[in-house]
N, C-alpha and C positions, 0 to 999 in steps of 0.2 A: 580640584581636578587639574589636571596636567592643560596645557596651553594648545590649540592645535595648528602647529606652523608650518606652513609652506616648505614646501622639500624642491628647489627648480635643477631642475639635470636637462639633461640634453637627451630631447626627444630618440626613440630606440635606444638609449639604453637600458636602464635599469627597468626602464617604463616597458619597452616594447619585450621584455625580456619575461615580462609576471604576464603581460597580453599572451605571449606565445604558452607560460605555464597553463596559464586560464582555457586557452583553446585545446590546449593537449590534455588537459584532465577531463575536460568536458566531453570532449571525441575519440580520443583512443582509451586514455589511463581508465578513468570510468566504466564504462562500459565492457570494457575488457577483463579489469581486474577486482572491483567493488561488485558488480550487479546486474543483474539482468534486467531486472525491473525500469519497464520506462517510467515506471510511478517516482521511484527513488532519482531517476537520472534527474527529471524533468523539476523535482524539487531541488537538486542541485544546482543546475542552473534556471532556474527560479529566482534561487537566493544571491546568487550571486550577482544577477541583472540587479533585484533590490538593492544588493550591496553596492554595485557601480551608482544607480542612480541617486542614493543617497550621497555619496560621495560628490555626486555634480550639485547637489545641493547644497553642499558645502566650498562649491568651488573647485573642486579640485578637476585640473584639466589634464590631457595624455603628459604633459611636457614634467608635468609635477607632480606623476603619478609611479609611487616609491614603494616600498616596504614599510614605509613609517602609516601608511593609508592601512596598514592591516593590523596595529597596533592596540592593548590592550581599549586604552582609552576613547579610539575611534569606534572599536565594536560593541565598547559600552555607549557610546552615544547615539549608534546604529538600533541598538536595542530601545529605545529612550524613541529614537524617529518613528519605529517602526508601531511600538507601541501607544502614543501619542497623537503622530501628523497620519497615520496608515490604519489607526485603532485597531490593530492585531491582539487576537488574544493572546496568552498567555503560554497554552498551546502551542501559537504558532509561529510565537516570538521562540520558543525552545525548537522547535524544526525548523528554523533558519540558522538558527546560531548553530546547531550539528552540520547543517550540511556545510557551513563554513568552516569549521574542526573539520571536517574530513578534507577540503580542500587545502588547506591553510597544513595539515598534516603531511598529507600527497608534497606541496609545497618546501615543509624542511627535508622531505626524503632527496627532493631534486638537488636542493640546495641547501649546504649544512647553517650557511649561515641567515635562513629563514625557519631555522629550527626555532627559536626561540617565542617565536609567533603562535606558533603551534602551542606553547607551554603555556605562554600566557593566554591565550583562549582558551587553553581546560581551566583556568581559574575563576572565569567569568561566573557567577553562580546563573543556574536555571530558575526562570521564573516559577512561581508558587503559583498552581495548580487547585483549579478546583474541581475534585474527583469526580468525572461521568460516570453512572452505574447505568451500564447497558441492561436495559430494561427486556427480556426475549418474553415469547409470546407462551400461553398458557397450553395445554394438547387439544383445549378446546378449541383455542384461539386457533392451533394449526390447521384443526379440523374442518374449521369454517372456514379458513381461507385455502383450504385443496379440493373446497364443494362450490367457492366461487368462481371460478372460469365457467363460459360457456360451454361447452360439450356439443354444442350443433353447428362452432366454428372451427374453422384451420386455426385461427388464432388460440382462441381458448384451451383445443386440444393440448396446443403445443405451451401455453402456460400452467396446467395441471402438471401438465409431464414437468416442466421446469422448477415449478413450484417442491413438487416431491423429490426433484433430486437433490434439490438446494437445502431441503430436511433433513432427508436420507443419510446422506454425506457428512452433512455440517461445512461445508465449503466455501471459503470467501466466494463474494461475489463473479472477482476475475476468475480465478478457479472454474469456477463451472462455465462462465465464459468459453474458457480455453480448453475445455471438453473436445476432443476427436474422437471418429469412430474406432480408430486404432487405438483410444484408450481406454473402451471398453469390451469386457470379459464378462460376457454373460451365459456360457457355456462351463466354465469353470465348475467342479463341487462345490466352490463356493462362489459365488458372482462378485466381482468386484470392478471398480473404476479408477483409473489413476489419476489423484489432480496433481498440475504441478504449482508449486505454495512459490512462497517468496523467497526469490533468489532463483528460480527455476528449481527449487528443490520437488521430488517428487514422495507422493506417498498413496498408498492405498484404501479408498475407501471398499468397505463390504455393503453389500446390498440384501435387502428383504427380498422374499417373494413379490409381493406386493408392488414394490418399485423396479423389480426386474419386469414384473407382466407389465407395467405402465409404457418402459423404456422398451419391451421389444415391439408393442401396438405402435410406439411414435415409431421407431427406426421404419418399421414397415411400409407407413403412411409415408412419412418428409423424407424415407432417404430411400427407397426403393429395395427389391430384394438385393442388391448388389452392391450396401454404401459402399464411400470411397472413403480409404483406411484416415486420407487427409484435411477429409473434412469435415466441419465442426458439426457438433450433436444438435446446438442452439445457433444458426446461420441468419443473417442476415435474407430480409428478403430480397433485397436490392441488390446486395453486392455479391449474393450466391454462396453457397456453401462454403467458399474457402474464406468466409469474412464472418468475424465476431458480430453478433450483436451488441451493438454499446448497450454501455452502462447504464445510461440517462434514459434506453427505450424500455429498459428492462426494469429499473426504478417505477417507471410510470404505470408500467404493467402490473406492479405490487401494490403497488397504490389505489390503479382502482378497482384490484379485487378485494383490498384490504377495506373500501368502502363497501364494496356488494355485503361483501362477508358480514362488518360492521353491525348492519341492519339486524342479522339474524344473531349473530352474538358480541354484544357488546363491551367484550373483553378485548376484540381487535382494535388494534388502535387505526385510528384513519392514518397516520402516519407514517405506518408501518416500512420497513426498510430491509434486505437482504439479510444484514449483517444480527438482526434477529431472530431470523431462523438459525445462524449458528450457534446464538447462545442457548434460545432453547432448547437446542438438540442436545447441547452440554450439561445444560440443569438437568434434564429428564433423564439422560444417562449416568448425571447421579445421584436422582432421586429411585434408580434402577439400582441401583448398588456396583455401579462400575466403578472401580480404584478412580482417585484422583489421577494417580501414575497413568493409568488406561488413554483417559479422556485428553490428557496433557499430549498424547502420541497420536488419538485420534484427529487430536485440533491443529496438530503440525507445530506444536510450538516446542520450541530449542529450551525452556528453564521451565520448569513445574512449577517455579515462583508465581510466572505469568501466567499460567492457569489458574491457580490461587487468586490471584487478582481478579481475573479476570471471572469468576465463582462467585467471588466474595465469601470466601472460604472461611471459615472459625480460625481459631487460635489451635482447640483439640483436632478440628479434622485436617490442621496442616503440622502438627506432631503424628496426627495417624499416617498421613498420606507420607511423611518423610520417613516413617518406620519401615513400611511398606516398600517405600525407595530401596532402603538401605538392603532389606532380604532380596530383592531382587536385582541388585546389582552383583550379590554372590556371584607491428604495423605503422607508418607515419602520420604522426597529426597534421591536419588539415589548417593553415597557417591564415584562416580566418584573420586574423589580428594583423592583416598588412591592408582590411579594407577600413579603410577611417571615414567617416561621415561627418569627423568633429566633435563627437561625444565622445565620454571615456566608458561608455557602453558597445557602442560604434568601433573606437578603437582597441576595442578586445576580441570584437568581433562576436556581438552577443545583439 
């Protein structure tokens, strides 16, 4: 393996030069042109704090902090640290090194002669994976966990009603999150609700009876005859209607209905998490006989590959579902990096 030696320049240059790229793809370039997602931002720089602090572990300070610190060999050792001294899996050794490919890319767009960085980081190989098979929940299993909430609570009311839209839909977590009254249509011939997916992309779910009477008894009750277009379906109690329910409240709530549930059927897993009611909703809609192509559009996903995966689809039913394809397709950054603390985390302004 390649040796790894000290590069010393003169503080602001080359150094304060990748600090100012770093700030600028973080806060305007980002956010602006890759993504909406604070989930993806926030893994961005994530990685690339890991990335500086690994580098201080190595010694390396603002004054000798080059283009040679982003270097095939450095990001192989990066990888090696992170795995190792951090016991990252495997996983999440592969969502580090992406989000570094995309800034390391951003990187030679600025500058041609940081292209090369960018090339040699697509040659890194991705760690070997060991396949999770998202395990979704049986119609029993759903059945008993939409008869476990209370019903003689505020709470409980308002976790049936979440529970079934979170069915209904099949929608990521944040998804139903980011529900507004403005984004439901329950007047329509057909009822329907908009999520918006990843990337702020938008798409439309259709609704049952059954989930439409759920959702017009809750709006009634939590939002009065008069919602407000702006505010969320599923609100906070504290921060008021214009504030998400996080994640980790709404986790908790699945969990221990998933326990109540448990008790009467034992297919519910105590475990139970969000992201398996979307897969259940997907199995069942093709144990329904809905195209693979269908289910790929209802789940918001960009490649019907990743539906297939994500299925765990045959060999035959992904030559059916491709036949079936085939007939149917007839501002200024914020200069962070001038406050230095001494670290060459600090001096990126991270």
């Amino acid at each position: 393996m390649r040796s790894y030696r000290r590069y010393p320049m003169k503080k602001n240059d080359e150094s304060a030069k990748i600090a100012y790229f770093i700030s600028d793809f973080l806060n305007t370039y980002a956010p602006t042109f890759l993504t909406n997602s604070r989930h993806t931002l926030k893994s961005y720089k994530d990685s690339l704090v890991l990335y500086l602090s690994f580098l201080e572990t190595e010694n390396i300070k603002p004054d000798c902090f080059s283009r040679e610190c982003f270097e095939r060999a450095w990001l192989e050792k990066w990888i090696l640290w992170l795995k190792e001294t951090r016991q990252c899996s495997a996983d999440t050794c592969n969502v580090r090194l992406g989000s570094l490919r995309v800034f390391l890319e951003y990187l030679g767009e600025k500058d041609i002669e940081y292209l090369y960085l960018y090339q040699e980081a697509k040659k890194i190989k991705r760690q070997k994976c060991t396949k999770k098979k998202v395990c979704g929940l049986t119609r029993n299993a759903v059945a008993a966990m939409l008869s476990a909430p209370d019903l003689s609570t505020r709470t409980g009311k308002r976790d049936v009603v979440f529970l079934t839209v979170l069915y209904a839909t099949a929608g990521r977590l944040d998804e139903i999150r980011s529900i507004k009254i403005s984004h439901i249509h329950l007047d329509e011939p057909k009822p329907y609700i908009i999520l918006l997916g990843k990337g702020g992309k938008m798409r439309t779910a259709y609704l049952l009876p059954r989930a439409v009477a759920n959702i017009r008894i809750y709006l009634k009750e939590f939002h009065g005859e008069k919602p407000e277009p702006e505010a969320y379906l599923f609100y906070s109690r504290v921060g008021g209607r214009k504030t998400k329910l996080s994640e980790p409240a709404l986790d908790k709530r699945i969990k221990l209905c998933a326990k109540i549930a448990h008790e009467k059927c034992p297919e519910v897993p105590l475990g139970a998490h969000a992201h398996q009611f979307r897969h259940a909703k997907a199995s069942h809609w093709l144990e329904d006989g809905i195209s693979i192509v269908q289910i790929s559009f209802l789940l918001g996903h960009e490649q019907l590959e990743t539906t297939m995966k994500y299925l765990d689809i045959t060999t035959e039913e992904k030559a059916s579902a491709l036949a079936t394809l085939e007939m149917e397709r007839e501002k200024s950054p914020n200069k962070k990096w001038k406050n230095n603390d001494g670290t060459l985390s600090g001096f990126c302004g991270l």
